[in-house]
NULORO-54334 format. One record per residue (C-alpha): residue in one letter; x, y, z. Coordinates in Angstrom, 2 decimals. Example, Ala and Ser with C-alpha at 12.3 -4.5 7.8 and 13.67 -1.06 7.14 Angstrom:
SITE  aa     east    north       up
SITE   a    12.30    -4.50     7.80
SITE   s    13.67    -1.06     7.14
% end
This chain:
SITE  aa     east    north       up
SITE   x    20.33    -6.11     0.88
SITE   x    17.98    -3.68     2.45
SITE   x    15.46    -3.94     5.44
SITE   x    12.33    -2.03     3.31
SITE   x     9.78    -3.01     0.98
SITE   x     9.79    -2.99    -2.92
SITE   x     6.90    -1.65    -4.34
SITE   x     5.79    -1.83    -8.37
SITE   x     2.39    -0.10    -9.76
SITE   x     1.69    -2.67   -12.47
SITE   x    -1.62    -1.12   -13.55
SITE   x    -3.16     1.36   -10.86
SITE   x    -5.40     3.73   -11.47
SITE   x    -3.91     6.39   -10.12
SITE   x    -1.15     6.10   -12.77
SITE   x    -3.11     7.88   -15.16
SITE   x    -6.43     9.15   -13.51
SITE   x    -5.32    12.25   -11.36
SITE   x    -8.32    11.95    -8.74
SITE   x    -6.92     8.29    -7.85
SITE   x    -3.18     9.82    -6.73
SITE   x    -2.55    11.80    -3.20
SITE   x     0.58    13.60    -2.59
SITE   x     0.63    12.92     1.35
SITE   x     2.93    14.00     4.10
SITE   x     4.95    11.08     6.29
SITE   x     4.07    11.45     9.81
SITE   x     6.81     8.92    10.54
SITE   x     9.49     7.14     8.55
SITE   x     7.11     5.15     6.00
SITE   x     8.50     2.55     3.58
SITE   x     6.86     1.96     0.38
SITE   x     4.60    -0.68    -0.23
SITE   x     2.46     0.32     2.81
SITE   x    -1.16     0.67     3.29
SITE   x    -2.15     4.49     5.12
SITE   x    -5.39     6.33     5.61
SITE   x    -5.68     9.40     3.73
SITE   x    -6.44    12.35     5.64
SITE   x    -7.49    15.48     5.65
SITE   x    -5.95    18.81     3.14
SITE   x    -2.92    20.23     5.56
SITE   x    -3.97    23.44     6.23
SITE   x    -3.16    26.14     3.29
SITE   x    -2.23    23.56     1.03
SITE   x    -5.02    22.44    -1.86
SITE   x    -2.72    19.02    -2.75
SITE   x    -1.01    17.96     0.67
SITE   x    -3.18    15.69     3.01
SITE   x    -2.35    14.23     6.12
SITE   x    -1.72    10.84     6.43
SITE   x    -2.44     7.61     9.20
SITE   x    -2.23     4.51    10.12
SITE   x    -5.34     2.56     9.13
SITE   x    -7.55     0.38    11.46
SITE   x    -8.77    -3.10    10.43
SITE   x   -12.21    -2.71     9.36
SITE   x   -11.13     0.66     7.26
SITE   x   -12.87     1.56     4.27
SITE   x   -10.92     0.68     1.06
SITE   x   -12.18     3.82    -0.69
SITE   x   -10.29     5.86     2.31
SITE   x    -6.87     3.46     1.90
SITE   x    -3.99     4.50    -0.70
SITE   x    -0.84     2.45    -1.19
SITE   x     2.54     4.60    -0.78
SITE   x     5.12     4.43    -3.63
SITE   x     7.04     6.94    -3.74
SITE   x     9.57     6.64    -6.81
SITE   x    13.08     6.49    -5.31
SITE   x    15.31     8.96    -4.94
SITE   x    18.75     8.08    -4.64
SITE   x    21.13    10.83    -3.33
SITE   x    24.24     8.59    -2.52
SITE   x    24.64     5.40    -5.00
SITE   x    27.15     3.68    -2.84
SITE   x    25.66     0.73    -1.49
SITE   x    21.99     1.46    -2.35
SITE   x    19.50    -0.41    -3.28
SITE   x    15.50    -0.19    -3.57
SITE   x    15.02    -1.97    -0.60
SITE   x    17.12     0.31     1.41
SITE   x    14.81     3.61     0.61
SITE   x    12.09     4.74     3.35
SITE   x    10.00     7.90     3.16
SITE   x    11.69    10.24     6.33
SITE   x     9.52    11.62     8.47
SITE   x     8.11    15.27     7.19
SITE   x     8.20    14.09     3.83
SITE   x     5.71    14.48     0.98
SITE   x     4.98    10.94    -0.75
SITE   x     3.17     9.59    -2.97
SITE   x    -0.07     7.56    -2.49
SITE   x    -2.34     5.48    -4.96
SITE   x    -6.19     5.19    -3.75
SITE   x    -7.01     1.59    -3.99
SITE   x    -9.50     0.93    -7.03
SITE   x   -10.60    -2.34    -7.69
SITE   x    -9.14    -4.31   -10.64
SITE   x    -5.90    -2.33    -9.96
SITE   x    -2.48    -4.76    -9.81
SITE   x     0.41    -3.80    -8.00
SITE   x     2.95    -5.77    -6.60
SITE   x     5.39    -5.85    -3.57
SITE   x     8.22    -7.46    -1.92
SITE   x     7.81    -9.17     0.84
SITE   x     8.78    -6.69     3.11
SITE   x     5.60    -5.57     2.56
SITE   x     4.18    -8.06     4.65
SITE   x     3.48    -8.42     8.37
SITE   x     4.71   -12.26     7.98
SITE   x     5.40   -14.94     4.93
SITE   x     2.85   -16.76     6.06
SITE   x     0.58   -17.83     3.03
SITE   x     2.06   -15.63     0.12
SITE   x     1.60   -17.83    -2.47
SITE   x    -0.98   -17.02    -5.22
SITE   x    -4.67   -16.82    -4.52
SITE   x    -4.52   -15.92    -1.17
SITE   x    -6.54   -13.27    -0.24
SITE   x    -4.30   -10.32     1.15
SITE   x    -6.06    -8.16     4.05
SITE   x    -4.78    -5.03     6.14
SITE   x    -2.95    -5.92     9.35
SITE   x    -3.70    -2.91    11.39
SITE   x    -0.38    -1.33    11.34
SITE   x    -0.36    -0.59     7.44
SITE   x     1.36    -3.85     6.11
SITE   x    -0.71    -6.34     4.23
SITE   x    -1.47   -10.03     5.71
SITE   x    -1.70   -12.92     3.45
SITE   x    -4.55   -15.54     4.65
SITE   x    -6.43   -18.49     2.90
SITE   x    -9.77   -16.95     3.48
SITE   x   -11.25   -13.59     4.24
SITE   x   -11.43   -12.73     7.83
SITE   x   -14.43   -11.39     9.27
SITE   x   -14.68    -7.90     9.96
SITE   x   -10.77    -6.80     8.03
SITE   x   -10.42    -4.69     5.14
SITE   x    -9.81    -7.16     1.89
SITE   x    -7.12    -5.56    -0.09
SITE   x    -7.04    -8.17    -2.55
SITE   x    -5.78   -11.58    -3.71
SITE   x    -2.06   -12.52    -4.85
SITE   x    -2.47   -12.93    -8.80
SITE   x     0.77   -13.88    -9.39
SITE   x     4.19   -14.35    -7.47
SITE   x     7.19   -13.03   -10.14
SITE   x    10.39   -13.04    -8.96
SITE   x    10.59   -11.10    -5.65
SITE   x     7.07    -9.82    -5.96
SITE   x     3.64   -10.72    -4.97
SITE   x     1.24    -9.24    -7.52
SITE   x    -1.63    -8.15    -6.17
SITE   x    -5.33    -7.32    -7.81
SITE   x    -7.04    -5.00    -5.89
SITE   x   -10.82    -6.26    -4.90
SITE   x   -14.11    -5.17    -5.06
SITE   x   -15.27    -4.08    -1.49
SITE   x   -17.47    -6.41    -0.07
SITE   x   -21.15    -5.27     0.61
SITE   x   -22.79    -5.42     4.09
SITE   x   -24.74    -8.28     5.01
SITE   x   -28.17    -7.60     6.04
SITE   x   -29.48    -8.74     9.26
% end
């Protein structure tokens, strides 16, 4: 069995509304399933952005989720969970729209702490997602597990949360 996350896009946006999909070049080896910060255009190019690693407190507007559809070059001993997006490579990236469901292994997570449906799911600073009971103050909400099926944790994207006025 592989070391790298699984990644399925149940019903994202960006599936079949153009504006909501990034092609987006690796800046390191990046395994599917993880949360980056879209960039800027690389220069001369009008569909390849740079990509980062996102900071708690991120934007989810800004976020896109990288799946990449798997490209298997030797099928000995391969399985989805042994494919990572090398370094220089272009991959794909969904923007994060609310309502959207995707789901992930658990690979995909910074620990197995609380994956288990309804917890909220919230971006660990590194680009995996965190599963907690409650919201934490100040993180970027992905989402809440809908619905654990088989080796996934189906997640539905949430509404960004407005500022509180002081």
């Amino acid at each position: 069995m592989g070391k790298y996350a699984i990644v399925r896009t149940d019903n994202m946006s960006g599936t079949i509304v153009d504006k909501d999909l990034f092609s987006l070049r690796a800046d390191k080896d990046i395994e599917n399933g993880t949360i980056v910060k879209v960039g800027a255009y690389e220069e001369n190019q009008r569909e390849v952005r740079a990509c980062s690693t996102p900071a708690v407190g991120d934007e989810l507007i800004n976020l896109a989720l990288i799946a990449t559809p798997e490209l298997v070059k030797d099928k000995k001993n391969f399985a989805l969970s042994d494919f990572v997006n090398p370094k220089g490579s272009i991959m794909r990236g969904y923007r994060l729209v609310p309502g959207d469901l995707f789901g992930v292994s658990k690979a995909a997570f910074a620990s197995e702490d609380n994956l288990k449906n309804g917890s909220t799911v919230e971006l660990d600073g590194a680009g995996k997602l965190k599963a907690v009971t409650a919201a934490t103050g100040g993180s970027t909400e992905i989402g809440k597990i809908a619905l654990v099926e088989d080796d996934l944790y189906v997640i539905e994207v949430s509404a960004p949360k407005a500022a509180k006025a002081e």
